[in-house]
C-alpha positions, 0 to 999 in steps of 0.5 A, spaced: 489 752 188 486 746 188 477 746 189 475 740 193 467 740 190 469 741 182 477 738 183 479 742 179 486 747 180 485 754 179 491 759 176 493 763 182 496 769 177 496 769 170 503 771 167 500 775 161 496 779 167 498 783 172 492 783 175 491 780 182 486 775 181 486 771 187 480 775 190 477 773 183 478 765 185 475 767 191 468 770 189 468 764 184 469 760 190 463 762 195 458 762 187 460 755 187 459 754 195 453 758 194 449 754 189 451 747 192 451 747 199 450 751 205 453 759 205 454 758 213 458 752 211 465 751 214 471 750 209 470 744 205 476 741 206 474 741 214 469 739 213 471 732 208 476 732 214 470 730 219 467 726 215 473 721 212 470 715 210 475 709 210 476 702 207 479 697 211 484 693 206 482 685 206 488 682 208 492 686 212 486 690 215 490 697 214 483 703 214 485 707 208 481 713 205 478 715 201 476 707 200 477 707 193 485 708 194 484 701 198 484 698 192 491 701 189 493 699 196 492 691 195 495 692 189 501 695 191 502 691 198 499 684 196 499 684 189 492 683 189 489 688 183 481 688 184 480 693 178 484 688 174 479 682 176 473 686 175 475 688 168 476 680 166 470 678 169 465 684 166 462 685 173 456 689 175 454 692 180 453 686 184 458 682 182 463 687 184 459 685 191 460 679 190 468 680 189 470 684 195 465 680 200 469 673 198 476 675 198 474 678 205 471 671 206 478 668 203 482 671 207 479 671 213 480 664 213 487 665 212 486 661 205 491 662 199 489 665 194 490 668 187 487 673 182 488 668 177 484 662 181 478 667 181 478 668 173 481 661 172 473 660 170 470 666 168 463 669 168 461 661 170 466 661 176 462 658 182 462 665 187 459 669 182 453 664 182 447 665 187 447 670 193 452 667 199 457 673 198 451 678 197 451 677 205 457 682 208 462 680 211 464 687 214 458 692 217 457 698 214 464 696 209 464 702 206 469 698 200 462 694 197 460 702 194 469 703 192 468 702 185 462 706 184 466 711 186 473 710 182 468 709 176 465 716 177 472 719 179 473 717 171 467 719 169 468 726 171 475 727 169 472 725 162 468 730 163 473 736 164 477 734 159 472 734 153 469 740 156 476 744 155 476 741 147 469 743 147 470 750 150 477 753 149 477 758 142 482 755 138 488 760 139 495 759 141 494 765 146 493 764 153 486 764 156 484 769 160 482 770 167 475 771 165 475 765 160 478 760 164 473 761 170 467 761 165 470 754 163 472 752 170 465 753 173 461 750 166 465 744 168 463 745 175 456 745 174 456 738 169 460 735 175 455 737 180 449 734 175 453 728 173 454 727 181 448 727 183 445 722 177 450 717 180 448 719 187 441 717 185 444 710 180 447 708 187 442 710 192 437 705 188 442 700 187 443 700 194 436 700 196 436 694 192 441 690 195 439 691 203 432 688 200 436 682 196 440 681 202 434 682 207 430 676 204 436 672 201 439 671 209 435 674 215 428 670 211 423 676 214 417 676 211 415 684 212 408 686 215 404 691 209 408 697 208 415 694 208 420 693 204 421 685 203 417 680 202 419 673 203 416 668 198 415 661 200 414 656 195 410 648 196 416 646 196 420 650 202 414 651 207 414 643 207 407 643 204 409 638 198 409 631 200 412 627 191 405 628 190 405 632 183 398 631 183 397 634 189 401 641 187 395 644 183 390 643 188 396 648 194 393 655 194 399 658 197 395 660 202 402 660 208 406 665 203 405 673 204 402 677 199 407 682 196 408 689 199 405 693 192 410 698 193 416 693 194 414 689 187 414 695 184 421 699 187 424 692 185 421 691 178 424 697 176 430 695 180 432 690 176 433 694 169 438 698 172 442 693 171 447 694 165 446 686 164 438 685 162 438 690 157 445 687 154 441 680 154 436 685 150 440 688 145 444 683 143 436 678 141 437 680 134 431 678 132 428 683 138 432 688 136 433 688 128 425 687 127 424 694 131 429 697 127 427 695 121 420 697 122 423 704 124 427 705 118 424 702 113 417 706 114 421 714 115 416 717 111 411 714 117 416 718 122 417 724 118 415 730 122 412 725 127 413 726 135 414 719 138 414 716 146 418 711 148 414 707 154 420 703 157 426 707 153 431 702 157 438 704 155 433 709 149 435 704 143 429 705 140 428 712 141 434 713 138 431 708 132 426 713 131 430 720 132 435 718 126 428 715 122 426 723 122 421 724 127 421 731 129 421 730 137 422 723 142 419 723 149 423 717 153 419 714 159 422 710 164 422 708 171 428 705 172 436 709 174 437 706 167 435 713 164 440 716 166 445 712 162 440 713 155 441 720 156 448 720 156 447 715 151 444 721 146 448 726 148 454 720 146 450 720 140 449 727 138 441 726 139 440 730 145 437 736 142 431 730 139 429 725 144 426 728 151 428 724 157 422 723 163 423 718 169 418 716 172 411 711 172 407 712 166 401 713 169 403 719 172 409 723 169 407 729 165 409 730 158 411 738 154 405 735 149 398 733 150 398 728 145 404 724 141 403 720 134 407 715 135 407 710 140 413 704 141 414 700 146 418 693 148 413 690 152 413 684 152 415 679 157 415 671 157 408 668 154 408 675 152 403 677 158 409 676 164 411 682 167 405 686 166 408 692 162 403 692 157 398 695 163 402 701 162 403 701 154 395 703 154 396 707 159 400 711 155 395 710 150 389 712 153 393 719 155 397 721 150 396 717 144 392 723 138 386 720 135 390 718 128 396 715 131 399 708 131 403 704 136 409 699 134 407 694 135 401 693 132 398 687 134 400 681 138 398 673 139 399 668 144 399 661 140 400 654 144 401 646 141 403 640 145 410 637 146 415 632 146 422 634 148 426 629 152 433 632 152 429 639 156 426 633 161 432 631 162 435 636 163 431 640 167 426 635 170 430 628 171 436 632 173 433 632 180 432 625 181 440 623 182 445 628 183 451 625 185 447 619 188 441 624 192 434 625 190 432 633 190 426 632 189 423 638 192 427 642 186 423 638 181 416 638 184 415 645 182 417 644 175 410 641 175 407 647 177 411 652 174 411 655 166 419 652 165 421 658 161 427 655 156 429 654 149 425 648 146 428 643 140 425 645 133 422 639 132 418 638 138 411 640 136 406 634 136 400 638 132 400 644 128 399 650 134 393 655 134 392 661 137 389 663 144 389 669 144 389 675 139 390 682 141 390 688 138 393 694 142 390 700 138 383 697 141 384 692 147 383 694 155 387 692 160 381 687 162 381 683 156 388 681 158 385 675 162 382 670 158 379 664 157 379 660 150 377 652 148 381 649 144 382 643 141 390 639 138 390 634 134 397 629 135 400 628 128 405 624 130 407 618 134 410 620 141 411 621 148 407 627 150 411 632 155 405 637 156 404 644 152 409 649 150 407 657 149 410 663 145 407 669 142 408 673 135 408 680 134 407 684 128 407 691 126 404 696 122 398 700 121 391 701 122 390 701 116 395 697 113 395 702 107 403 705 106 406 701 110 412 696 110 410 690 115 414 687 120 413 681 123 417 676 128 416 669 132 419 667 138 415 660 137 421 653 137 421 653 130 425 660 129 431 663 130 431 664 138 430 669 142 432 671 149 424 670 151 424 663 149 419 658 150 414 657 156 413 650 157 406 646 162 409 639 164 404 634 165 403 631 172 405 624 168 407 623 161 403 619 157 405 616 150 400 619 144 399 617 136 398 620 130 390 621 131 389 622 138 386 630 141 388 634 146 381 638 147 379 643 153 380 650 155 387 655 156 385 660 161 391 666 164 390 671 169 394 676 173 397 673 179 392 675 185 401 676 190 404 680 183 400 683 179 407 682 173 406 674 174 401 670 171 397 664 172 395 659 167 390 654 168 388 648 164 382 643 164 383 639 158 381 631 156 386 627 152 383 622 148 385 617 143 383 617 134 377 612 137 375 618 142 376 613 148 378 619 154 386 617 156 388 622 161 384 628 164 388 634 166 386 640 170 391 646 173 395 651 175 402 654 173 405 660 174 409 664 169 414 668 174 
């Protein structure tokens, strides 16, 4: 007898048994029903039976169900794999999106077409880019969610199957009634959690879609409690007139202020993608330099408990638990710890790290206080995203009195620049793109921290430190900041503006005990995926050996999104003789 809520096949009648166990299927049925529906409830299957979802093949407009059998459809009947082009393009949750909306797209044009000329570029090909084919062609097309559920169907299955090898005693003998139910139902009750911990991945990735759907096609600022928030820059509300000048002194004043709620739902959104962390994991100098640090100081971990605010995929915390801490307490708003559980669990480390979803500053923990606090915080110019509000949160709540925090100590550090090939590219690009101008892409640059990686050589004077911040003792408004400073140019160039970056380090209060680590993700390193930020004058000018660059560097949190950060800078440039060549006073924000 088949179970339609496990998906599991039940014995009717053991052959080494002359007991009648149908009954006892049965009493194990109704458990089932009554620990995970309705004890009224009317026959499972009746009830799937009313409530069939179809999916309506592309091409021939067949209804199929359950949707995720259309794609075995369209590989049978029209030679079209789905699952095959999902594979060789590594889609997400979005992309796959993107695929079943452009082949509707396709064939709805009655355009021919092939899997192959879909693949024929890659990751790069042109209907991945942007968001058109987020726009759904069919409503309610229950086929943008089928792979999802092909997905959990061979997670399941994985699951039954590891659970027999795991459970069943190594004999020869056949189980026994009372054995195979015990196995069946212990399958039973991990299927239904692993069920319900897709249900909410989906749920979230779903809410994310309607909102990404809502403002990059309906354009509908919402009122304060809504869900999407339309963000209108100079340049697409028509403020802007060529006049880089002119766009420091634009307040934005036409542009909604962002629903607090829907910032946050969206932020935590965003990492519950495979993608980013990925981008992540696979930043060596990131990545090796918390785990140096973790491995090459066990005796600092030994017997510890630690938190991870922000786990992520729990790579960290699995850093720690492998060091020797006694317990890790894993933190993250994001669907993305559902994924690190399992990842523990992969790696036998479920009985040493802790999982919590939620926000930091109101999650509760099994203990008052930890030893350790580790974290990647750090966003681009170090301050973007706003996540080190969080990181002294914790430590504010949970951090005991002789405790630590990796890392330790952060500086941001600014130097002037010269970097034709990244002006050419990013800015100059825009004046003729196959004959046209488009300047009101290239006008914001001039406004905007432009994130990129920067030539090695493009510093024009030895860089300094604008801010230095200790995490063990620093408060969440010091974080804005105010500092002089003054450059000396010490070579001849054409000065393109400033360039930032920030240095970690970590160690210990004491720095007694303790193997150091320190990493950079200044131009002149190796580079990381939080690159350089780089202010762009309103006009370059040429610079010699000698001249000075003097003034002030301020940040602050933007007053739309607390997660981006606005830099002003008031500075003079005058030559070695100290004649004023250029005064330069604005804001740029890092978003």
């Amino acid at each position: 007898m088949f179970h339609p809520t496990t998906g599991y096949m039940y014995a009717g009648r053991s052959s080494c048994d002359d007991v009648d166990v149908e009954s006892s299927i049965g009493d194990a049925e109704r458990d089932l029903h009554s620990e995970f529906g309705d004890a009224d409830d009317t026959r499972w299957d009746d009830w799937e039976e009313e409530h069939a979802v179809e999916g309506q093949c592309p091409f021939c407009q067949e209804m199929i169900s359950p949707p995720s059998a259309c794609f075995e459809h369209t590989k049978i009947a029209h030679a079209f794999d789905f699952h095959a082009i999902k594979r060789t393009l590594k889609l997400d949750f979005y992309g796959s999106m993107k695929l079943v909306n452009y082949v509707r797209t396709r064939a709805k044009e009655s355009a021919a077409f092939s899997a192959d000329e879909l693949t024929a570029n890659g990751s790069s090909t042109a209907w991945l880019q942007g968001d058109t084919y987020l726009r759904p062609v069919l409503d309610d097309d229950s086929l943008l969610y089928a792979f999802e559920d092909d997905e959990e169907e061979d997670e399941l299955e994985h699951l039954f199957i590891s659970q027999r090898q795991q459970d069943a005693p190594v004999t020869s003998a056949p189980l026994s009634v009372e054995e195979s139910l015990r196995l069946e139902l212990a399958a039973a009750e991990q299927r239904a959690q692993l069920a319900e911990m897709r249900l909410q991945e989906l749920t979230q990735a779903f809410a994310q879609y309607k909102d990404m759907v809502r403002e990059a096609f309906l354009d509908e600022p919402t009122t304060p409690g809504g869900k999407a928030t339309v963000r209108m820059s100079p340049a697409q509300n028509g403020t802007t007139n060529g006049d880089h000048s002119d766009l420091a002194d634009d307040k934005s004043q036409d542009i909604e202020k962002g629903d607090p709620e829907w910032e946050m739902d969206y932020y935590f959104s965003s990492y519950a993608s495979s993608v980013i962390h990925e981008s992540m994991l696979k930043d060596r100098v990131r990545t090796e330099s918390y785990r140096d640090f973790v491995y090459n100081n066990k005796h600092l971990l030994a017997g510890k408990t630690v938190l991870d605010v922000g786990c992520g995929t729990g790579i960290l915390s699995m850093f720690c638990a492998k060091a020797g801490a006694e317990h890790v307490y894993a933190v993250d708003n994001s669907t993305i710890i559902n994924k690190a559980r399992r990842i523990a669990k992969e790696n036998n480390l479920s009985d040493k790290i802790t999982f919590v979803q939620g926000e930091i500053e109101s999650i509760q923990l099994p203990v008052d206080t930890v030893d350790i606090i580790i974290s990647e915080w750090m966003g681009y110019f170090l301050l973007f995203e706003g996540m080190l509000d969080s990181v002294l949160v914790a430590r504010d709540r949970f951090l005991a009195p002789d405790g630590f925090l990796a890392p330790s100590r952060t500086t941001i550090l600014i130097s002037a620049f010269s970097d034709a090939e990244f002006v050419n590219d990013t800015l100059h690009f825009w004046n003729d793109v196959y004959g046209f101008k488009m300047s009101c892409v290239q006008n914001p640059l001039y406004i905007e921290g432009n994130v990129d990686i920067a030539n090695p050589d493009c510093l024009l004077c030895e860089p300094i430190i604008v801010k230095d911040i200790d995490i063990l003792t620093t408060t969440v408004p010091k974080l804005d900041f105010s500092t002089p400073f003054e450059l000396t140019i010490n070579k001849a160039a054409r000065l393109h503006g400033l360039i930032g970056w920030f240095d970690t380090y970590f160690t210990t209060p004491d720095e007694t005990d303790c193997n150091a680590v320190y990493f950079s993700t200044g131009p002149h390193v190796e580079p990381t995926h939080w690159k350089q930020t780089m202010f762009l004058l309103p006009s370059f000018i040429d610079v010699e050996e000698g001249y000075i660059l003097s003034g002030t560097f301020a940040t602050k949190k933007s007053i739309e999104s607390k997660r981006e950060v606005v830099v002003t800078v008031d500075m003079t440039i005058r030559d070695a003789s100290g004649k004023e060549i250029m005064d330069v006073k604005r804001e740029y924000h890092v978003r």
